[in-house]
C-alpha positions as CSV (number, residue, x, y, z in Angstrom):
1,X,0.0,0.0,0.0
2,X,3.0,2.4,1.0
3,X,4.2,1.3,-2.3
4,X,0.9,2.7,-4.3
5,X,0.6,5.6,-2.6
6,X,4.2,6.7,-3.2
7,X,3.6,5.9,-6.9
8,X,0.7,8.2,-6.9
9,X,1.9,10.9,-5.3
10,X,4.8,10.7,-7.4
11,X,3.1,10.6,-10.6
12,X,1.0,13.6,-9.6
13,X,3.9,15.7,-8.9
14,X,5.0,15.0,-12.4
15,X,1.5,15.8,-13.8
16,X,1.7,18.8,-11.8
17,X,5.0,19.6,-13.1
18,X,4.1,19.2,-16.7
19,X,0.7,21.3,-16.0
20,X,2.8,24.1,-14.4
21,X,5.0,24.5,-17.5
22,X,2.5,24.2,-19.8
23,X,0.2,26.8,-18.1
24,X,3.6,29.5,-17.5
25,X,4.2,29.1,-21.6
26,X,0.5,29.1,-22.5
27,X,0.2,32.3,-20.4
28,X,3.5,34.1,-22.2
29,X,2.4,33.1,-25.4
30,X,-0.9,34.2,-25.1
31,X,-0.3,38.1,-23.3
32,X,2.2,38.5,-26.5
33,X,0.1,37.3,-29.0
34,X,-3.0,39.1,-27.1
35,X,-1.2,42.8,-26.9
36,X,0.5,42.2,-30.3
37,X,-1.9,40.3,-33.2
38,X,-3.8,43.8,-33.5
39,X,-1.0,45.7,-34.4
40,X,0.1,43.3,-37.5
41,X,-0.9,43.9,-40.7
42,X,0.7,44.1,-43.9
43,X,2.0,47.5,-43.4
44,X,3.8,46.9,-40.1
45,X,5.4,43.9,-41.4
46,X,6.9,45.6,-44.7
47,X,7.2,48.9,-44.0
48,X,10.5,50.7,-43.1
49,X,11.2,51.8,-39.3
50,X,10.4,55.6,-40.3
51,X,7.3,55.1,-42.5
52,X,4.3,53.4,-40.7
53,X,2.2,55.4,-37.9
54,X,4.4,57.2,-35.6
55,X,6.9,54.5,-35.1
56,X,7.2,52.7,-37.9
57,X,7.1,49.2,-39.4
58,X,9.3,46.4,-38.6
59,X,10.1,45.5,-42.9
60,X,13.9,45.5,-43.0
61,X,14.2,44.2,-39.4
62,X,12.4,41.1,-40.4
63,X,14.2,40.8,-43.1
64,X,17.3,40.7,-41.6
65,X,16.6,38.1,-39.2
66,X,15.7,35.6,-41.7
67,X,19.0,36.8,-43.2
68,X,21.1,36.5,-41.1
69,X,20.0,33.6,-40.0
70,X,20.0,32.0,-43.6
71,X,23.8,33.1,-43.2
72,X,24.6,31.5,-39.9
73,X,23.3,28.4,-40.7
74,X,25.2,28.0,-43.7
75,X,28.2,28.3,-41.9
76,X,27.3,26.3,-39.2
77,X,25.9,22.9,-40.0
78,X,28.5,22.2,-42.2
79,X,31.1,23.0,-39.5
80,X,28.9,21.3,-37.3
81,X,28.2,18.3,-38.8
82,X,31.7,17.6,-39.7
83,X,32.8,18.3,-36.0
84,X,30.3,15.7,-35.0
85,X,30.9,13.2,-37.4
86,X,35.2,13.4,-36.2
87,X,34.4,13.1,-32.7
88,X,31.9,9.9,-33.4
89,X,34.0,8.0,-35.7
90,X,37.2,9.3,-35.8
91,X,38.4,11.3,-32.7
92,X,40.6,8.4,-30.3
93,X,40.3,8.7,-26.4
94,X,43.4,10.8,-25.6
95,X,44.4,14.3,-24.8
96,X,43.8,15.7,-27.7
97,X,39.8,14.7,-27.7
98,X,39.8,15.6,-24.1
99,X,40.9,18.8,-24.9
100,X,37.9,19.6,-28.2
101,X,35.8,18.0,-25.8
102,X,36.2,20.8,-22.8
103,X,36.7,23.6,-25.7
104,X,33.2,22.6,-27.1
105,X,31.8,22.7,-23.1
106,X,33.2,25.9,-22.3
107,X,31.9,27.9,-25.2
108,X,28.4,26.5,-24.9
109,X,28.6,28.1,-21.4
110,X,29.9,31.2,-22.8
111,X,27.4,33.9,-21.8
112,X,26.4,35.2,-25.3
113,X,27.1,39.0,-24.6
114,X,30.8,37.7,-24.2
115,X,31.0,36.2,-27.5
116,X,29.4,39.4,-29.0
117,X,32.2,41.3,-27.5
118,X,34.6,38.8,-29.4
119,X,32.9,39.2,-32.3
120,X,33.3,43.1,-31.5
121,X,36.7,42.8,-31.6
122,X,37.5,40.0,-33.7
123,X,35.1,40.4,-36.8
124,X,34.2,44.4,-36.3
125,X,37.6,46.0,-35.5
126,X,40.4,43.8,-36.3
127,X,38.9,42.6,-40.0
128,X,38.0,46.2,-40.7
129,X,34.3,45.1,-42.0
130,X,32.6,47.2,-39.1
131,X,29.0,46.3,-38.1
132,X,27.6,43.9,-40.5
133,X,25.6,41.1,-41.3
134,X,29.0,39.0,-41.7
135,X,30.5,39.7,-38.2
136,X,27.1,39.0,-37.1
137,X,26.7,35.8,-38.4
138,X,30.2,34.6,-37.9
139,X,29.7,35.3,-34.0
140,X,26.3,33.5,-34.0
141,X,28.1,30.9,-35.8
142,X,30.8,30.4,-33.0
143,X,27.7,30.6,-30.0
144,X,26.0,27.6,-31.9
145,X,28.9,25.1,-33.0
146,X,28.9,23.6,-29.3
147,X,25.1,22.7,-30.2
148,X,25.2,21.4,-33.6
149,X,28.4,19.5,-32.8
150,X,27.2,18.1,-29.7
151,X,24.1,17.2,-31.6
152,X,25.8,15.7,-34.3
153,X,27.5,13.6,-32.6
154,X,25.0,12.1,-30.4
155,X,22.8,11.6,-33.4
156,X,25.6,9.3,-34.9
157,X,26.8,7.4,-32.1
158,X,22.6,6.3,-31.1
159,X,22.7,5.0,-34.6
160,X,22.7,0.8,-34.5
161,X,25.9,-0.7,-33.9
162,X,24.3,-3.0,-36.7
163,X,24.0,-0.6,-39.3
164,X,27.3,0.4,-39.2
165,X,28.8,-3.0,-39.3
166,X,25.9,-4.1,-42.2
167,X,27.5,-1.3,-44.4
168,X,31.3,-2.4,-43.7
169,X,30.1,-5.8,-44.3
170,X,29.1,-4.8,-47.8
171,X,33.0,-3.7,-48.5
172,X,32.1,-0.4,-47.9
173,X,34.3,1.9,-46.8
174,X,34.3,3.9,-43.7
175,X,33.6,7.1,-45.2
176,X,30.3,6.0,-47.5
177,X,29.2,3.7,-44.8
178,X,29.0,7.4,-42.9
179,X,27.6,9.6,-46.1
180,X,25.2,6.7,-46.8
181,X,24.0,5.1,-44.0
182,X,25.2,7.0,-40.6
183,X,24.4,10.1,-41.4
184,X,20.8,9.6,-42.9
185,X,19.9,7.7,-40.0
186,X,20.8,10.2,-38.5
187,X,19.1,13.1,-39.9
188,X,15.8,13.6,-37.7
189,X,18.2,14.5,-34.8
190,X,20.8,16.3,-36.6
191,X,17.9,18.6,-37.7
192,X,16.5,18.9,-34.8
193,X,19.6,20.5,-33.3
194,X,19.6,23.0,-36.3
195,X,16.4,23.7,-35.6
196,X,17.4,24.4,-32.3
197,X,20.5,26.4,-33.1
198,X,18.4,28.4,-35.8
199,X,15.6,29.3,-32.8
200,X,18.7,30.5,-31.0
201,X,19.7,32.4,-34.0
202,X,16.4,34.4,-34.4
203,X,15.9,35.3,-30.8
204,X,19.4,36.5,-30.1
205,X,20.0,40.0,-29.4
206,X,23.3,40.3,-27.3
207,X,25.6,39.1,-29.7
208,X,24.3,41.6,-32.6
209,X,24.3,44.5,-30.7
210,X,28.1,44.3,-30.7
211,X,28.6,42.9,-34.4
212,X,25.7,43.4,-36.2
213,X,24.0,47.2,-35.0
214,X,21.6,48.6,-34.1
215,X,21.3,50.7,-37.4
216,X,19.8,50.0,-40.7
217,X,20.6,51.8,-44.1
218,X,17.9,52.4,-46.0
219,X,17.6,49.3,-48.7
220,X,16.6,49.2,-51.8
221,X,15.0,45.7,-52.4
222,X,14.8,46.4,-56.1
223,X,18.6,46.0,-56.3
224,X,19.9,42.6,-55.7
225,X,23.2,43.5,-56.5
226,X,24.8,42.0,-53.2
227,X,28.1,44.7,-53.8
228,X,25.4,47.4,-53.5
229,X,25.4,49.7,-50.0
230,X,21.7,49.8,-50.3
231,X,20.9,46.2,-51.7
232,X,19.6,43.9,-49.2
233,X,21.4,40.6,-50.0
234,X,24.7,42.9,-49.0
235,X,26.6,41.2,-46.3
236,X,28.9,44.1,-45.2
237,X,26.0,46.0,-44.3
238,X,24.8,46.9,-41.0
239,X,21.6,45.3,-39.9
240,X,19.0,45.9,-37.3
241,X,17.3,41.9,-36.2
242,X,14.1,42.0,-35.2
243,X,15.1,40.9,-31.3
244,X,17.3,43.7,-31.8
245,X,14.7,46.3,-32.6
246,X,12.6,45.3,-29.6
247,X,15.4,45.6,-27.6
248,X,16.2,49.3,-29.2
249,X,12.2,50.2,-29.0
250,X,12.1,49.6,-25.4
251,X,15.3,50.5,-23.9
252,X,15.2,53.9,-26.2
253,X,11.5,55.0,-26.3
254,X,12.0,57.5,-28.4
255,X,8.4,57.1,-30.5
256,X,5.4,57.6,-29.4
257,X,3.7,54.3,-30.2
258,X,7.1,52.2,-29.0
259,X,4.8,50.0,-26.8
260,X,3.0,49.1,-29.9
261,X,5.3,48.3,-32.1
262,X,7.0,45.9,-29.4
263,X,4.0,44.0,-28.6
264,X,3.7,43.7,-32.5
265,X,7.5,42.7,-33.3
266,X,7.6,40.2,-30.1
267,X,4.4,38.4,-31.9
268,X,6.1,38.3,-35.1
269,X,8.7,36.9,-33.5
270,X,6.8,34.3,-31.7
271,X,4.9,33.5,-35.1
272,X,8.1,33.7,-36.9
273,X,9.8,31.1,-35.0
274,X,6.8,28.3,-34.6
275,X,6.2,28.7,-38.2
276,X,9.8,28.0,-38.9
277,X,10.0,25.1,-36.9
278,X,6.9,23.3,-38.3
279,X,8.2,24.0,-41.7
280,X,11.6,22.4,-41.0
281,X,10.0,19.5,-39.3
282,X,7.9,18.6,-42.0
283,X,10.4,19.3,-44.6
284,X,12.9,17.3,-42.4
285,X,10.2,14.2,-42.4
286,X,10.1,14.2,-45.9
287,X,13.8,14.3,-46.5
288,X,14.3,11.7,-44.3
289,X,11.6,9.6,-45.8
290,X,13.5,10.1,-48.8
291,X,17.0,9.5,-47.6
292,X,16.0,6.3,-45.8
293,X,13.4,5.1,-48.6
294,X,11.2,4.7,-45.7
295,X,7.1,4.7,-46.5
């Protein structure tokens, strides 16, 4: 009996747990999207800081978000994924492993207005490229490798001992067992660490304060020239993210509708980011499916 009734009581703290979450994120979501779905519309969402109401719209901010981000996570699953794939298959116990190993664990505890100081230093001042979307996206690339790689890794090594040795059997070798078999076994948790890295990505405002700005020229998204100071695919250009502009809108106040046009970006945001994840799961699914020939 002492037995049952610890069982119970356990599994309603648990229950009570998962409730209490549940409820503290329901609640979040919903006061942003309460204070903030009013304020979208088309206008707000493409129009310039200086153009809609008194405050503005939030146009090239979004923009830059999704661009940045499309930047970052070029650079980083690659790097990622290769990082992974060494320290699964390749890297031998030793000191040299033991020593990636507490690199990779000390930069994911990195706070990330540290690395945006780096990045100040590093990618804004020493390279000479000033605030721009490249020193941006190189810094977010150095906050997420620890993820990806971590991720990576742990995706490869839970794949079946069997697998592996079904494709060496097969005269394989070690390098298109990995490409062919490994890694698309793989590929629903390597994705879900880049989708995890790229939610980090969109939200992150410390880091671009430093290396990206807080400014953004006015862009001309009729030219596509990306050597162009105006054109927006321009990567030595300063640019404004949205988490950025919240922050600015905020800390500044120096519009008279700034509440409004936070409570409007942070719901983008929010929207932004489920949206993109739902996307990439589904899109993951079927590449998987594909990649596995699974039905």
């Amino acid at each position: 009996m002492n037995s049952r009734i610890t069982n119970r009581i356990a599994t309603g703290v648990f229950f009570a747990c998962a409730a209490l979450i549940t409820l503290v994120l329901a609640g979040l979501l919903g006061y942003i999207l309460y204070h903030g779905i009013a304020i979208i519309n088309w206008d707000f969402l493409t129009s310039p800081s200086s153009s809609f109401r008194a405050g503005g719209g939030i146009g090239p901010q979004l923009f830059n978000s999704f661009y940045i981000l499309l930047i970052t996570m070029i650079i980083t699953v690659p790097l990622g994924l290769g990082g992974g794939i060494y320290m699964a298959e390749y890297a031998k116990p030793g000191k040299l492993t033991s020593i990636i190993r507490t690199s990779i664990e000390v930069l994911a505890s990195l706070p990330s207005i540290v690395l945006g100081m780096f990045g100040l230093l590093v990618f804004v001042n020493l390279t000479g490229w000033g605030y721009s979307i490249l020193s941006g996206a190189l810094t977010l690339t150095i906050f997420n490798l620890p993820i990806m790689v971590r991720e990576c890794e742990d995706a490869i090594r839970a794949v079946p001992r069997d697998q592996r040795e079904a494709g060496l059997a097969l005269g394989t070798t070690h390098w298109h067992t990995i490409k062919k078999v490994l890694v698309p076994s793989a590929f629903p948790t390597i994705l879900s660490g880049a989708i995890l890295a790229s939610g980090r990505v969109f939200g992150e405002a410390a880091a671009l304060l430093f290396t990206a700005g807080l400014t953004t020229p006015r862009l001309d998204f009729g030219n596509w020239n990306p050597f162009s100071p105006d054109s927006p695919l321009n990567i030595f250009r300063p640019a404004e993210t949205l988490a950025v502009h919240i922050w600015a809108v905020n800390s500044e106040g120096l519009i008279p509708d700034a509440r409004a046009v936070a409570d409007g970006a942070s719901a983008v945001l929010i929207i932004s980011v489920l949206l993109f994840n739902l996307i990439a799961r589904a899109l993951g699914r079927f590449i998987h499916k594909r990649l596995t020939a699974s039905k």
